[in-house]
C-alpha positions, -999 to +999 in steps of 0.1 A: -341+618+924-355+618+889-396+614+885-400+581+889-378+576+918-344+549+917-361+519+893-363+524+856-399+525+850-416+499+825-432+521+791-465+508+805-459+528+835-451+555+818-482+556+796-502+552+827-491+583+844-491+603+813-530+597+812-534+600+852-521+637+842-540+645+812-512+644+791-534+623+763-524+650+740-489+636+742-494+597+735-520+603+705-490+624+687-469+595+697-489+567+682-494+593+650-456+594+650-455+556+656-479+549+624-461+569+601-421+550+608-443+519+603-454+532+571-420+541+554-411+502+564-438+484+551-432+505+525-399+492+515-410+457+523-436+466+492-411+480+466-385+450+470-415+418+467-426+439+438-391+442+419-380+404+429-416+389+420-422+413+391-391+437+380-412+463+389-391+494+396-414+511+418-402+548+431-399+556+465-415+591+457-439+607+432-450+642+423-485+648+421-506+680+407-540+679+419-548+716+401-527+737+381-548+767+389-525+792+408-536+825+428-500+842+411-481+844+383-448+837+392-417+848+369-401+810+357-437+784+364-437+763+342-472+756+356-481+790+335-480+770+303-502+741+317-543+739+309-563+746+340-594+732+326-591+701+335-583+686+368-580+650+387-614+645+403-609+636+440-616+603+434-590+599+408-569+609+434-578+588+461-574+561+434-540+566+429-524+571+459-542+541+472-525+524+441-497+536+448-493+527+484-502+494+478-467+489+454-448+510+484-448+543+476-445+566+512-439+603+497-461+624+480-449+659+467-477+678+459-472+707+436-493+724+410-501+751+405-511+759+438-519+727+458-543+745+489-565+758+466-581+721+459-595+723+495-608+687+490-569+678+496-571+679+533-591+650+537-569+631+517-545+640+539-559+628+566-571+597+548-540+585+543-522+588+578-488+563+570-475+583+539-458+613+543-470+644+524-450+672+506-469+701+501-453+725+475-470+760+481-469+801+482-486+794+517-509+824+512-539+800+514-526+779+547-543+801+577-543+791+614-569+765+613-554+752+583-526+752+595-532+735+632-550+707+612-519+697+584-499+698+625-525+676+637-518+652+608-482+650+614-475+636+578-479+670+559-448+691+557-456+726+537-425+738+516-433+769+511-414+791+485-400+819+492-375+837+469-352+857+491-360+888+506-393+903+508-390+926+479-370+895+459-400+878+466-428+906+454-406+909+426-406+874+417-445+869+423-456+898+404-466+894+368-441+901+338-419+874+316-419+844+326-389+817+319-395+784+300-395+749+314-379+726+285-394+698+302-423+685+286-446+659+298-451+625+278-469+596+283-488+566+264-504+557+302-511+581+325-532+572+361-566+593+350-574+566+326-546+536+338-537+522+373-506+534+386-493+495+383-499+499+342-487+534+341-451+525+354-450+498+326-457+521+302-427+521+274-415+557+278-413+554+312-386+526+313-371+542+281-364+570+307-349+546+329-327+530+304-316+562+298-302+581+327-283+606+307-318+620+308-318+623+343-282+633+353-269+665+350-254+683+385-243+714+370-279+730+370-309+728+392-328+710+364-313+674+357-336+679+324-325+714+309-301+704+286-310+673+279-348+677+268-337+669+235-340+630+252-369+632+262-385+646+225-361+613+211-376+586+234-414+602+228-407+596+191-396+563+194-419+549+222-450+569+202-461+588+235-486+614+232-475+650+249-498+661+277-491+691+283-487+716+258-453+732+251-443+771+251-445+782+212 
């Protein structure tokens, strides 16, 4: 005889005797659960009114840096080459992923430098409960509470890099030479002084799209490596500013 006897018990049953066994632990990372597959379809319901009403090609996914500060030196960064002076206040933050959400975006990597050492990034975390979050990080600032809150949150995943072995990964995370990134940042817009609505209008950006040899290349890890010449081309033409300062 299974647990509820011979009839197929109704979900509000079900709920019912959860809670009559303390088992409230279980429904509220249910309904967590619950928030977030409503979140990836509203979502998509976003990104196609804005590309039929406006041709807006909004991305399913964007990369955010809220710090570029790291607590290593990591042979290959390119965040090594990147100014760690100045950084997104929290409310420019907030400001653009609300933005953001509200033309459908639902994932979030966030890389850096080293995302966990803007502590501040938790709340937004929590904040913003249907998006999911990709945390790109050397995980040596993510301790057990830390950690027990991002599981809490249930739209956090931590990627956390790891280079092979542990001395692959001493050796990698030590100082010494460090690789360059051809890939140089552009922009005329960018969301610290533009919405995120203005910033995907911007003329380089859909000068990028119009030109995908830009963004294909499957032999390498890098779709960009050997074609930054592009992106140098479509800056000239489109007059975007760099910023973030190239090696050399």
């Amino acid at each position: 005889m299974s647990y509820f006897g011979n009839k197929k018990p109704e979900i509000s049953t079900i709920l019912l005797r959860m809670v009559s066994q303390r088992r409230t632990g279980i429904i509220r990372k249910m309904w967590r659960t619950r928030s977030l597959y409503r979140g990836i379809l509203n979502a998509k319901r976003k990104r196609e009114f804005f590309m039929k009403s406006e041709g807006l090609l909004v991305p399913f996914g964007m990369a955010l840096s809220p710090t570029m500060r790291c607590n290593l030196e990591c042979k290959g960064c390119y965040a090594r080459f990147h100014p760690v002076s100045e950084e997104m206040s929290i409310e420019t933050i907030q400001r653009t992923i609300r933005e953001a959400i509200e033309l459908g975006v639902f994932l979030f990597v966030i890389t850096g430098g080293e995302p966990y050492l803007r502590e501040e990034m938790i709340s937004i975390y929590e904040q913003f409960t249907r998006v999911l979050f990709i945390t790109v990080t050397n995980g040596s600032f993510i301790n057990r509470d830390t950690a027990k809150r991002l599981a809490y949150f249930r739209n956090v995943f931590p990627m956390v890099s790891i280079e092979g072995t542990v001395e692959q990964t001493d050796k990698r995370r030590g100082r010494g030479d460090v690789e360059p990134c051809p890939f140089a940042h552009f922009a005329l817009e960018n969301v610290t002084t533009h919405s995120f609505k203005e910033t995907l209008r911007s003329p380089f950006l859909k000068a990028i799209r119009e030109h995908p040899t830009a963004l294909l290349n499957g032999d390498i890890g890098c779709s960009l490596y050997n074609n930054h010449h592009i992106m140098q081309e479509l800056a000239e033409h489109t007059g975007a500013r760099c910023t973030a300062p190239s090696p050399g």
